[in-house]
N, C-alpha and C positions, 0 to 999 in steps of 0.2 A: 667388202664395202669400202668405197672412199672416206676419209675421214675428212670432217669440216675444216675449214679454213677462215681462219680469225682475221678479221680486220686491225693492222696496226697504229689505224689515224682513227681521227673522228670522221671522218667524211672517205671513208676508202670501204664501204659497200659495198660498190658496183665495182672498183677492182678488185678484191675477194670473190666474190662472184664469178669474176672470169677466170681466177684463178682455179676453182674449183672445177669451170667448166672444162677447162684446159688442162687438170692435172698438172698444176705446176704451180710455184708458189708465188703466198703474196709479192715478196718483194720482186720477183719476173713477170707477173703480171702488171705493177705498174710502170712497167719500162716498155708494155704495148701502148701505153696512153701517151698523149702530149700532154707534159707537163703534168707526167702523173705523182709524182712526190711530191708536189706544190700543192696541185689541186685534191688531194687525198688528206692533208691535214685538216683546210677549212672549208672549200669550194664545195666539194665534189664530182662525179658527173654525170655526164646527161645519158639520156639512153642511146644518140644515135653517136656519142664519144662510145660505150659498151660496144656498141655494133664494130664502130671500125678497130676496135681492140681485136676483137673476135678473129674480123674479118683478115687482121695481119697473118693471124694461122690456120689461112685459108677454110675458115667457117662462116656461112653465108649466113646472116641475121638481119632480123629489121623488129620495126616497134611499132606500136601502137598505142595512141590514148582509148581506154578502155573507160575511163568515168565511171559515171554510175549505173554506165549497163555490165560490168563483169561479163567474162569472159569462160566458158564453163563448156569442157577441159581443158585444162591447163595441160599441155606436155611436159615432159622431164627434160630437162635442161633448158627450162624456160625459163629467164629472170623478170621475176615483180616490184615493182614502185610500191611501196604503202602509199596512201595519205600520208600526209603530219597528221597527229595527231599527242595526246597530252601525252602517252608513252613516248610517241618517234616525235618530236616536233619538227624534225628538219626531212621526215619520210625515211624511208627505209626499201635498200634491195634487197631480195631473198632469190635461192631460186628452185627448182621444185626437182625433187628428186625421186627415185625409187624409198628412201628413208621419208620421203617429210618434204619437208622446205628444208633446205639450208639457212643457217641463221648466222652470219660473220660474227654479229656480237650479241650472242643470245641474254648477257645476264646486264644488255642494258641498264641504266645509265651508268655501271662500275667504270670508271676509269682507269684504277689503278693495275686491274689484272682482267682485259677485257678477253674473252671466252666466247666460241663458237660450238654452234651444236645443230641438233636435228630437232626441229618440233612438228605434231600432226596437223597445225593448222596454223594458217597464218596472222599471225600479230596485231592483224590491222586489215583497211577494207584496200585491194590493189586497183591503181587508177592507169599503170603506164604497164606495158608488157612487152618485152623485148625474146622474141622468139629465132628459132630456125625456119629458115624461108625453104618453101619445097615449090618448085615448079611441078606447076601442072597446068598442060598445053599454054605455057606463059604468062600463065594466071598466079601471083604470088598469094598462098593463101594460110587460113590457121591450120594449123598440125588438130587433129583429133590425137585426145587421150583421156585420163582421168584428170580432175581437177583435185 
């Protein structure tokens, strides 16, 4: 089993994320983003900045706003948006795995020794979803799996 991978910023989610999706670490994950040292302290990024991360090591992704219809299965190696909410207030990526979700900084809000883990469900309600794109007859569409 892969072990979790912690976010080192306050806003480096979604590069942790890739990092895990790519087996390799945070700090070479953010050197697939523009301006991923910068925007990983306060910014963050978006999902389609995720995508072209990905897509540097030839993995094909794309996103979608899912809102308040959710998305039900989720594939593994999908990453999710929380909402904000009073635990995330700035939202949160996670991404789903054979373990769980992935969680960069599971024992939120700690600053001082911030900590990644695996939990059975996710934190919060997901609004954005940044998947693996599969053609079929040119049709980009969602992965079936468990949610």
């Amino acid at each position: 089993m892969k072990k979790s991978v912690a976010q080192k910023d306050l806003s480096g989610c979604g590069a942790a994320c890739v990092a895990w999706i790519l087996d390799i670490s945070y700090d070479s994950a953010l050197l697939l983003f523009k301006n991923g040292r910068k925007y990983a302290k306060f910014r963050g990024f978006t999902c389609k900045e995720i995508e072209q991360a990905l897509q540097k090591r030839n993995l094909r992704y794309q996103h979608r706003y899912i809102g308040n219809k959710g998305i039900k299965p989720i594939e593994n190696n999908s990453i999710v948006f929380i909402k904000r909410s009073k635990r995330y207030p700035l939202g949160h990526y996670l991404v789903k795995t054979n373990s769980g979700w992935m969680n960069p900084w599971i024992n939120f809000p700690n600053i001082q020794e911030i900590k990644s883990g695996f939990r059975r469900k996710l934190p919060g309600k997901p609004i954005y979803i940044v998947f693996r794109a599969e053609q079929k007859t040119g049709i980009l569409s969602l992965p079936n799996s468990n949610y």
